[in-house]
C-alpha atoms as one frame of an Amber mdcrd trajectory, in Angstrom:
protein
   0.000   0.000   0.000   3.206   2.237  -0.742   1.876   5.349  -2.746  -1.403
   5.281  -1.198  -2.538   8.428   0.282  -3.874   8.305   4.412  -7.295   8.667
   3.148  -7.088   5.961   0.248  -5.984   3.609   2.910  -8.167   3.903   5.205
 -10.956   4.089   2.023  -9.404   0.334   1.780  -9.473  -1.177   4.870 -13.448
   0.263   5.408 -14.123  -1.694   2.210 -12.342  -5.076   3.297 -14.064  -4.933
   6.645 -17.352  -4.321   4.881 -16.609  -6.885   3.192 -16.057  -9.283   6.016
 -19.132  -8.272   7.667 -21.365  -8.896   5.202 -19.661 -12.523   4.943 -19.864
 -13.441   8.322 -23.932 -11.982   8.416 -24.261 -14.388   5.029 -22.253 -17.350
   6.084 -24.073 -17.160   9.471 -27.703 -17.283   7.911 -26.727 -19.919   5.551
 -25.487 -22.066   9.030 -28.458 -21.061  10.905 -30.643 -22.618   8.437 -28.821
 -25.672   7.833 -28.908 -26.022  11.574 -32.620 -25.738  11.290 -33.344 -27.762
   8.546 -31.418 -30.878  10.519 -33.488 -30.071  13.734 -36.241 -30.388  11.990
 -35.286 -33.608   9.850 -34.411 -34.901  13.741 -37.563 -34.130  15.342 -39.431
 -35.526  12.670 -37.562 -38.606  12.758 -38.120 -38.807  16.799 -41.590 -38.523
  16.177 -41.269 -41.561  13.748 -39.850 -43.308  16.443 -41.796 -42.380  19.008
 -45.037 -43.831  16.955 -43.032 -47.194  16.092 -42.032 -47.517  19.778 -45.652
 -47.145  20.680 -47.304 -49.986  17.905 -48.203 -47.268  15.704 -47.217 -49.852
  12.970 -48.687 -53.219  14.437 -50.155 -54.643  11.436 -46.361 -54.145   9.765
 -44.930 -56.486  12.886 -48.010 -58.479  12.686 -47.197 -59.262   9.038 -43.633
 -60.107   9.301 -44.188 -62.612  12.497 -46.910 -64.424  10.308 -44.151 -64.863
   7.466 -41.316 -65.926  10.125 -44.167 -68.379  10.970 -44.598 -69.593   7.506
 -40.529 -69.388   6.307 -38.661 -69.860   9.303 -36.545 -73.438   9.142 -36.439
 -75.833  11.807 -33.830 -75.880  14.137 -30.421 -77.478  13.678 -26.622 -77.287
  14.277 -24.169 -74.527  13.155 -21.802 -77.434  11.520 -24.560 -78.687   9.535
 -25.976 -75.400   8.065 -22.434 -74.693   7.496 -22.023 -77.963   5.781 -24.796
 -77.386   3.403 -24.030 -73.827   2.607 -20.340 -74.613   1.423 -22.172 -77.438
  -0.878 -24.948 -75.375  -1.973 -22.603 -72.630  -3.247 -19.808 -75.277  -4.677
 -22.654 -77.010  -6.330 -24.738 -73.839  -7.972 -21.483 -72.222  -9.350 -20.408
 -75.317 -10.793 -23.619 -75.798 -12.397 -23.962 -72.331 -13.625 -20.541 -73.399
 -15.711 -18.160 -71.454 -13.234 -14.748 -72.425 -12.002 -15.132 -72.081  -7.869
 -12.007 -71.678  -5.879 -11.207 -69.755  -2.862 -13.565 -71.219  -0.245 -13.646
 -69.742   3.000 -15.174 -70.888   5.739 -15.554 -67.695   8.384 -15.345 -66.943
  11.764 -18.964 -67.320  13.895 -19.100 -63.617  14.706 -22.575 -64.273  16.669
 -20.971 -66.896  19.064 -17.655 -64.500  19.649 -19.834 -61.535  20.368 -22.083
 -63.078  22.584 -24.989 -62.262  20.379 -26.808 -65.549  20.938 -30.417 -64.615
  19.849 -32.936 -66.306  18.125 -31.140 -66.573  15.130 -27.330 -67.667  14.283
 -24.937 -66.648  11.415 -23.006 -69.078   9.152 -20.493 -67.211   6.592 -18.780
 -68.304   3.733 -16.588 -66.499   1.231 -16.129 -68.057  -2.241 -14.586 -66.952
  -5.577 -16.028 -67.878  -8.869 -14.327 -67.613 -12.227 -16.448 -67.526 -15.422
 -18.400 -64.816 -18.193 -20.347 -62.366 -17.124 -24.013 -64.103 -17.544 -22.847
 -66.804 -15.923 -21.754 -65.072 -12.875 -25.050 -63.494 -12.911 -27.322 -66.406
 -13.036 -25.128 -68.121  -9.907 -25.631 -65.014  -7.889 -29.621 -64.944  -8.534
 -29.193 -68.407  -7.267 -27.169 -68.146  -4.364 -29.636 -65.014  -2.908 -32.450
 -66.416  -1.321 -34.076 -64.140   1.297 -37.320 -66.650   1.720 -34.933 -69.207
   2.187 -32.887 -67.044   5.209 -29.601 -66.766   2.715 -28.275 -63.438   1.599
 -25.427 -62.348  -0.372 -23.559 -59.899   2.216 -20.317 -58.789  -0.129 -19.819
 -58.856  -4.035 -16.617 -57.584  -5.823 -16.647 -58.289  -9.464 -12.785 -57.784
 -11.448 -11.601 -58.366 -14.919  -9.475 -61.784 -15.343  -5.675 -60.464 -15.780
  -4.912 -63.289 -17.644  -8.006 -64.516 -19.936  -9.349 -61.607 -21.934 -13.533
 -61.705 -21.178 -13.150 -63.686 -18.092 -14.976 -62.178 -14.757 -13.639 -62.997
 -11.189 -16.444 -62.589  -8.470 -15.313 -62.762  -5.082 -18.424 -63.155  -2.485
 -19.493 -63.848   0.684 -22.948 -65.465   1.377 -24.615 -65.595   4.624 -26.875
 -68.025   6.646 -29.135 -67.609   9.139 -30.484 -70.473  11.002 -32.265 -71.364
  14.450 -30.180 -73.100  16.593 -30.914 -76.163  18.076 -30.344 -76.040  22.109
């Protein structure tokens, strides 16, 4: 600010701190109302909550226990589900013309957790190697909410070494009711 007379100087910093103010008044309504808009999204979904809490959607629950009534599979052992999931997916991605490799049989989360509810968790991870419609078809197989199975990850990659080959790396999940 060399060459600036007293009065252009001070002309200048009025300006900058006009400036300022106006962007602090702006910036503060714009935060204000964001803060408002999220109370509001909050209190609306307390209210949700509060009426869920309270039965306000009974005939949804009632619904859902008369399917678990109608779907839910008999009791048995964690080994055996286990057992029948690693066949089940060997056997449908063979079928469906892929090459399987990669089985993994994983840790029950459930029983180190503690989570011992009404239902257990068996988890397998499996990699498939194959075309693209091929993969699909074994996945629409494999997931099976009626039938308590569910596929939980999915990552699809290009073969490096076979030029319109798809890997598919998964891992399908379980749920059963144990037997006691």
């Amino acid at each position: 600010m060399a060459g600036l007379s007293d009065r252009e100087r001070k002309m200048g910093v009025a300006v900058i701190a006009i400036i300022v103010v106006f962007g602090h008044v702006f910036g503060s309504k714009k935060l204000v109302d964001a803060f408002n808009a999220k109370k509001a999204e909050l209190a609306k979904l307390e209210q949700e909550a509060r009426v869920l809490v309270e039965g306000g959607d009974t005939e949804g629950i009632l619904e859902d226990k008369q399917w678990l009534a109608e779907h839910e599979p008999e009791p048995q052992t964690y080994e055996d589900v286990q057992t029948e999931l690693q066949k089940f997916l060997e056997t449908s991605c063979t079928q469906s013309g892929l090459t399987p490799f990669g089985v993994e049989l994983k840790k029950d989360i459930d029983a180190e957790l503690g989570l011992f509810g009404n239902y257990r968790r068996v988890r397998i991870q499996i990699s498939a190697k194959g075309d693209q419609q091929q993969i699909v078809q074994w996945l629409v197989k494999i997931h099976q909410p009626e039938n308590f199975r569910a596929l939980t990850y999915l990552k699809l990659e290009a073969d490096k070494k076979e030029e319109g080959v798809v890997v598919c790396h998964i891992i399908a999940d379980q749920w059963l009711v144990p037997e006691f």
